[in-house]
N, C-alpha and C positions, 0 to 999 in steps of 0.2 A: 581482575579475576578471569580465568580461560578455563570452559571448562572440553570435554571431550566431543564429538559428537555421539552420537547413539541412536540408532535405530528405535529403542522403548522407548513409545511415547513419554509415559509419565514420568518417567526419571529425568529429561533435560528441562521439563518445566519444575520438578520439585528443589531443584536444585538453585534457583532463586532464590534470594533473601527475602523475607516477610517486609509488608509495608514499610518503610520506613527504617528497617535495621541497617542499611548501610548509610544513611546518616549518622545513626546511631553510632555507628564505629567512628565516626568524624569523617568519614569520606563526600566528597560535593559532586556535582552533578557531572562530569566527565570523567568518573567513576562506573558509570550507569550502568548494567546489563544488558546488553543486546541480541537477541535471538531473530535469526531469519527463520519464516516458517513459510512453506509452500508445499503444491499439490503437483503429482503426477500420474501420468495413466500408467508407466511403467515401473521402472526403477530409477532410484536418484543419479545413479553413475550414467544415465543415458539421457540425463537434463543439459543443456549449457549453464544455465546457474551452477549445479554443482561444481562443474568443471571451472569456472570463474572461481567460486568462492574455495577451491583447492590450489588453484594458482596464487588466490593472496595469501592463502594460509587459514581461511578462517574456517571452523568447523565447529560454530555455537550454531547450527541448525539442524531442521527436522521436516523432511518431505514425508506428508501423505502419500507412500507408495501404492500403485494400484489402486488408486482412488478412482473410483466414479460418483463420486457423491459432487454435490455443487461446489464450489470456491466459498461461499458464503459460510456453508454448514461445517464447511472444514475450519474457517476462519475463527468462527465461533468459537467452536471447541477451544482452540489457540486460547484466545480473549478467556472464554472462560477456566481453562487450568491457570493463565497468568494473575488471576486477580488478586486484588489484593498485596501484590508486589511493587517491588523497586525496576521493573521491566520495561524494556523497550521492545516492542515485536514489529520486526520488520517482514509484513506480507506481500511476497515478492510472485510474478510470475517465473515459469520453470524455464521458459524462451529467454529469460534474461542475462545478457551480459555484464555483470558488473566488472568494471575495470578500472573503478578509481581506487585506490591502496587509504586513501582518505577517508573514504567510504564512513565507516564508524563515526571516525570522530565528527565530522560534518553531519551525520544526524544527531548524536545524541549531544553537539552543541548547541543543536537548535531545537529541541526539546526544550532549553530553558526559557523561548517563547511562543513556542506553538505546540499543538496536541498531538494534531493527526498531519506528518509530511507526506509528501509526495515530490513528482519529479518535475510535471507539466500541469497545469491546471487551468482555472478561471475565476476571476473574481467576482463573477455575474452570472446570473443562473432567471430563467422563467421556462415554464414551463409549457408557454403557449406557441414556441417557436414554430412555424409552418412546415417541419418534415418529421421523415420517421425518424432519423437518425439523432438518437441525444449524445450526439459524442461533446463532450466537455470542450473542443475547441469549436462550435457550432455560435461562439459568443462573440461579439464584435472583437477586432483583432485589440485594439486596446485595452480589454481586461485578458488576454492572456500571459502566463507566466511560462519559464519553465523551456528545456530541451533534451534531446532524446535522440541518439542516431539507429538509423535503419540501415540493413543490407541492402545493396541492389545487384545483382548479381555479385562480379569478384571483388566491385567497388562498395561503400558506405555513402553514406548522407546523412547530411546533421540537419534534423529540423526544429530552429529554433524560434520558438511562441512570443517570447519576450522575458523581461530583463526579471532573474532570480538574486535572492529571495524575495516574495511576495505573498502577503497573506490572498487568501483566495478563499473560495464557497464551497466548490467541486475540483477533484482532482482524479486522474485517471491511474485507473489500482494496477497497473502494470507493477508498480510500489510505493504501497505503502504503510508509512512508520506510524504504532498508535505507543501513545505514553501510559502505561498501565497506571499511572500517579492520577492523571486527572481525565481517563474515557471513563469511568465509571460503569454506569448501567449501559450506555450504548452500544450496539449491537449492530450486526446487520441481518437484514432483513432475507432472511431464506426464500420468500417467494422469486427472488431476481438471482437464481443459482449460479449462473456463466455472465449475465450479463446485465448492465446497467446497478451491480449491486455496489460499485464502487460510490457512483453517483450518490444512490440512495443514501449509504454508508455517511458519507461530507456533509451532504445535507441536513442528514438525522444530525451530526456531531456539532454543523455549524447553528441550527434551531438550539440546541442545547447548549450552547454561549460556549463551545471550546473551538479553538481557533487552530483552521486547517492552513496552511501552508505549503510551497514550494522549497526546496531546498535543492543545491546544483553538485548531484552525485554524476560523475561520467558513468553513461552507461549503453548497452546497445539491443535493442529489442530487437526481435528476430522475425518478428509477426506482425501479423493488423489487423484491425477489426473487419470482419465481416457484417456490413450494415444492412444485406438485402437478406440475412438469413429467415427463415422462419421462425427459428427460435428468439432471435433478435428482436422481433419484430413483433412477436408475441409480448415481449419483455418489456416494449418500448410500449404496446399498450397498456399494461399492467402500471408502468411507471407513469404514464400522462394520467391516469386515473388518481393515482396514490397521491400527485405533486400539481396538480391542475390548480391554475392560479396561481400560483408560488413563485415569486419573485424574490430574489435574493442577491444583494450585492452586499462589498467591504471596499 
């Protein structure tokens, strides 16, 4: 099923099939629906995502144009016009390069054991660790999964965490895939608007006994975190608060 893309919000989410109706027809799980959704300060033709996902062809997605509102609040919205569908939502950043043609099918084959993908993660998580920075690879290098290349100037670089796929706890939302079948009520958490809500996001989903994973999509981020920001760092209070004590491995 392909359908156009569109600017009108609620028209590429209504256009989903109801819980369970494309079983219904007899179709099985690489059948799936899958919608990219993300946010921009601008226009979508002025993203590299867009420009990626127009090189493969694909245009089941839908950017928050001139958004200033958080990542979180946007997401939501996402999760919640999908519910109750046969969907897959892939919440992607706008810096992102997607360049593998495989893409689709490599997530929504792995939907059929995990909830929530991602690209790079960790299977260990506490939240007592001794700095401000909660970046998801902050965890001994043996529970990492997952890779990811960056620019450097005219050259790239691949940095690679360890060996994918691997279930994990926390996974860095640069992207990620939620299975509309079994996120249910989880949500994320709008007080963490730009950052750390990925974190939250994993956590909240892996407490709630559904299983986050890594999956090995090629792709190329364009950016990186800024750890010493104020805002970060506000957020990373907020977070050792909400998660203080929490220890979590798979």
């Amino acid at each position: 099923m392909r359908y156009q893309e569109n600017r009108a919000w609620p028209s590429i989410l209504q256009q989903f099939a109801p819980h369970g109706e494309l079983r219904a027809r007899g179709y099985t799980a690489p059948m799936r629906d899958l919608r990219i959704i993300s946010t921009c300060q601008g226009a979508r033709e002025e993203t590299a995502l867009h420009a990626s996902l127009q090189k493969l062809g694909f245009t089941a997605c839908y950017f928050f144009e001139h958004n200033r509102r958080g990542l979180s609040a946007c997401y939501n919205e996402a999760l919640d016009h999908a519910a109750g569908t046969d969907a897959i939502l892939v919440l992607a950043h706008s810096d992102l390069v997607i360049a593998d043609a495989s893409a689709v099918d490599k997530i929504v084959a792995a939907t059929q054991w995990a909830d929530v993908l991602g690209l790079v993660g960790s299977a260990e998580f506490t939240a007592d660790i001794e700095q401000n920075a909660y970046r998801w690879s902050a965890w001994p290098r043996a529970a990492l999964s997952g890779a990811v290349e960056h620019p450097y100037g005219p050259l790239t670089c691949w940095a690679v965490f360890g060996p994918t796929p691997r279930r994990c706890v926390i996974l860095d939302g640069l992207l990620l895939a939620v299975d509309m079948l079994s996120i249910g009520a989880v949500r994320f958490d709008e007080r963490f608007a730009f950052h750390l809500y990925d974190l939250d996001f994993c956590l909240t989903a892996h407490r709630a006994g559904l299983v986050c994973a890594t999956v090995n999509v090629y792709v190329q981020h364009l950016s990186r975190g800024n750890y010493e920001a104020p805002a970060y760092l506000e957020a990373a209070a907020e977070f050792r608060r909400k998660w203080s004590n929490v220890r979590e491995r798979c």
